[in-house]
C-alpha angles and dihedrals in degrees: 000000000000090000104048092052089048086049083052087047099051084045094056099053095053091046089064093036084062097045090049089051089060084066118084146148128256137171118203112190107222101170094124086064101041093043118116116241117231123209130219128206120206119247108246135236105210117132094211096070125111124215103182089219104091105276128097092223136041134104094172120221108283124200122206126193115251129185139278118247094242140345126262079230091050094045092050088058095044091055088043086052101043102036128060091311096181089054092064094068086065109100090228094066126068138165119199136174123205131162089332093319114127100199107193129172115185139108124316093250090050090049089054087047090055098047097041088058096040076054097052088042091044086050081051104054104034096061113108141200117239113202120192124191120199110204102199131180112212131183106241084244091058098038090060091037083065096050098210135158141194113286140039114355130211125236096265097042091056088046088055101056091039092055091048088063095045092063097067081208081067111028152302147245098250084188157325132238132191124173125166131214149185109238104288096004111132108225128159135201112207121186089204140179131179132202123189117223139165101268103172147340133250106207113210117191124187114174108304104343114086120206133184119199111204115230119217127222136200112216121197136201154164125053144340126184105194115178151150110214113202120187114216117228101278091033089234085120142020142210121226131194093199126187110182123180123170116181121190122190112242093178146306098244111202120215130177116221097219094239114114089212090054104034110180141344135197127244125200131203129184143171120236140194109190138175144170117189150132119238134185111213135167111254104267097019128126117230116183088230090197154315155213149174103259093210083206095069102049085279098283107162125250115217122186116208118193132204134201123201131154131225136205138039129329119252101233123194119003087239141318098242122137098191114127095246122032144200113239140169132213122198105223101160080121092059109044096026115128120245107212126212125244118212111189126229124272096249110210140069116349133183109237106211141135102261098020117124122266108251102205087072097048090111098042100138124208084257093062099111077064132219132276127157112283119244096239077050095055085045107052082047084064101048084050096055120025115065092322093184094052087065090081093077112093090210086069117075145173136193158148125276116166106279090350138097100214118199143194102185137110118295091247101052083047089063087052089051095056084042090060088046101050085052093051095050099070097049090059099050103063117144136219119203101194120186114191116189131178113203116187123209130186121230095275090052097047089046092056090048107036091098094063097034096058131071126067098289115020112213116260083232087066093046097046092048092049090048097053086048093051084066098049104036149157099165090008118076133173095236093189135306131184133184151218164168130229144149126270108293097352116141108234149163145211112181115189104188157117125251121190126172119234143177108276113171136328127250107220105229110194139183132169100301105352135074136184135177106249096212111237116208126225141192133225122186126178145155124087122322106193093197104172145134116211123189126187111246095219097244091095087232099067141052127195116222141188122204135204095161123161133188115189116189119186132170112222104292113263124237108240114186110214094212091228126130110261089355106092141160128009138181125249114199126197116202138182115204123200104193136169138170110184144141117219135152109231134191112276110258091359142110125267142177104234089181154331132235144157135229145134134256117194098353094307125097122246134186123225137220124182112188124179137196134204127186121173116211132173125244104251 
């Protein structure tokens, strides 16, 4: 008897043995999950902008603090939910975060669980969205052979331009951009030079002596590719807050300011092609983002194309678990992302001066930080359509984490949820390709074409045919034009453009005896501004459109000596402007005339037409 309690015993005590030998430590780092992301804004190439310290350009690189993907808290309750839950109240088992540590003591089976689930999650944040921008040259006749508009192109299409600039008797590439990002980090790639230059003058007097200090200036120019690249759910598209600039040096003019004590001061002028937008595009597809005629360059047209493709693993299942309600999280950045408006600039003549206002933000409305669908409103979307009943129950839950949809609910009513999610993406991401052009005529033109032109709704026959003989002339000229892409009723620009910086008035310094003109810089900027927010009506054939275009046409400012003692030379500058804000519904994907003025370039009268033309497309 003695001897079989004592084998029990012994039993015993390896049994437990046993049971304490399944528990053991282990420490998972998760700090590429827990890390903060850190933004980083482009520098920008504007000429209008001020440093302070001494140069007439340079907004340095500025990094923002973004967020972590998810929480070590958050983490810690994931693994508890989807993994053996009832196992954790044991005292044996723990789960612990601290500074990017993940500490865990539980079975064997539990701790391959749990590895198994930190790697998918590892595979699904450290994927990241490359984004490529094409920068191409194209002679007008190979830009239109292509037939291309703004948008996503189709395979041939984007062979076709990219086999025009390829022929240098057709076009170039003028340069390429990569930049790569984590889902929602703002990161930029710029292809940048810099020339110094005398900018300006400071004038000291001091009694009788008159001294002018030169001020130097930085210009930059070349490319910058600026955007925040956001996966949807199931990463077949992405959304991409995209700021493009590109700046091309037309000269560095030298004039001398008639004044022996300032002697003379540099003058640069550039063409631009500039956008801010937001586009939706399927992940490696190629979209044309924008263009523009660069007047520098015989007015051939620059046209950027972007591509989206993503790089890493694949995530793989959502997790392993077997438990009877699971954790999951839904990336819905896509979904409750702002769009932001766009204002353009107000293209004409600036002052250039340390404290005056920027005017490419002029126009910058109370909406600009843009609109998306609130997370409580996805939510509650959610609640109302996927297994509405089954959200009594206070074991299913569902909340907010950063980016993330988290949710507490049955494997199968998960699946539903991805399901519902996958459907609202795409109606979000619809896309809309506009094409502003201005076309001048002279009197005999317009004459000729007056008929056709007038009436509520000119017929699409009469624009085409003004337009093709805008290209071959005489009485009919392509003022200027520029394109784009956007989402639906997103204020957005393209300028296509030059900006130069001219003398614009003198400042009178005196002391005691002795004055001297102080010289005052301005700023000139011209070209086409497409400035517009289109918005699709709902009946699939209109879109409703409101325009803010300008078209501002100068000759090369003129010297004017004004005659005083120590002042000297200014500049004169003559400018026609071409400008309409209006509201009208067009023809999807056809020609319409958004408005009529008249005007002069160079002492002779023009008329001005200024046609538009919308087209919505899905991104797929």
């Amino acid at each position: 008897m003695k001897r079989c309690l004592a084998f029990l015993a012994l039993c015993s005590a390896t049994a437990h043995a046993q049971d304490e030998s399944e528990r053991f430590s282990r420490a998972y780092d998760v700090r590429f999950l827990t890390r903060v992301v850190e933004h980083f804004k482009g520098p920008n190439l504007d000429m209008d902008t001020w440093s302070g310290d001494g140069g007439a350009i340079g907004v340095g690189i500025m990094e923002m603090e973004g967020n972590s993907p998810v929480t070590g808290e958050f983490l810690a309750s994931a693994i508890v939910t989807n993994f053996d839950e009832d196992s954790w109240s044991d005292s044996r088992n723990s789960i612990e975060y601290n500074s990017g540590v993940l500490y865990v003591a539980q079975s064997k089976e539990n701790h391959e669980k749990i590895s198994k689930y930190i790697d998918m999650l590892r595979r699904r944040f450290s994927r990241r969205i490359v984004v490529e921008a094409d920068v191409l040259l194209l002679s007008p006749e190979a830009f239109a052979a292509a037939g291309v508009l703004p948008g996503i192109l189709s395979a041939e299409q984007e062979k076709s331009l990219r086999d025009a600039a390829g022929d240098p008797a057709r076009g170039k590439l003028l340069t390429l951009l990569r930049t790569v990002a984590m889902n929602g980090q703002r990161v930029f790639a710029a292809d940048m030079k810099e020339t110094s230059y005398v900018r300006d003058y400071d004038v000291e007097i001091a009694q009788d002596a008159v001294i002018a200090d030169p001020v130097a200036g930085d210009l930059r120019h070349g490319a910058v590719l600026d955007v925040k690249p956001v996966l949807a759910n199931d990463a077949t598209t992405v959304l991409m807050e995209t700021r493009f600039t590109l700046a091309r040096p037309r000269g560095m003019a030298t004039f001398d300011m008639g004044v022996p004590a300032l002697g003379a001061i540099q003058l640069p002028s550039r063409d631009v092609l500039r956008t801010k937008t937001t586009l939706a595009c399927p992940m490696g597809r190629t979209a044309l983002l924008c263009s523009g005629p660069l007047a520098g360059e015989k007015n051939w047209v620059a046209a950027v194309l972007v591509k989206p493709t993503l790089t890493g693993q694949t995530a793989g299942d959502e997790t392993t678990s077997t438990e009877k309600r699971q954790l999951r999280m839904f990336d819905v950045s896509s979904l409750t992302a702002e769009v932001r408006d766009f204002p353009g600039p107000s293209i004409g003549m600036t002052r250039w001066e340390e404290g005056a206002g920027d005017p490419t933000t002029s126009f910058v409305p109370p909406s600009d930080e843009g609109e998306g669908m609130s997370p409580e409103q996805l939510i509650d979307a959610i609640r109302n359509n996927v297994a509405r009943s089954s959200w009594s129950n206070s074991r299913n839950r569902l909340w907010q984490m950063g980016d993330q949809v988290v949710a507490v609910q049955t494997p199968a009513v998960l699946d539903e949820i991805a399901k519902f999610l996958a459907i609202a993406a795409p109606a979000r991401s619809r896309l809309i390709g506009v094409e502003l052009a201005v076309v001048g005529m002279d009197d005999a033109a317009w004459a000729a074409r007056r008929a056709s032109l007038s009436g509520v709704s000119p017929a699409e026959d009469a624009l085409k045919d003004l337009l093709q003989a805008a290209v071959k002339g005489p009485g009919v000229r392509l003022v200027s034009g520029a394109s784009g892409v956007c989402m639906n009723d997103q204020r957005f620009h393209v300028w296509a453009g030059s900006d130069r910086a001219y003398v614009q008035d003198m400042d009178v310094e005196i002391a005691q005896g002795s004055c001297c003109g102080d010289p005052v810089i301005g700023l000139q900027m011209t070209g086409c501004c497409m400035d517009v927010r289109p918005s699709l009506a709902g009946d699939g054939k209109r879109l409703h459109v409101e325009l803010r275009p300008t078209c501002n046409s100068a000759a090369e400012p003129e010297a004017f000596d004004t005659k005083a003692a120590n002042i000297g030379k200014v500049q004169k500058v003559r400018e026609s402007l071409v400008k309409l804000q209006s509201q009208m519904f067009v023809p999807d994907g056809a020609w319409a005339l958004a408005g009529i003025t008249t005007g002069s370039t160079g002492g002779k009268s023009e008329i001005f037409a200024t046609l538009v033309r919308v087209r919505s497309m899905e991104a797929k």
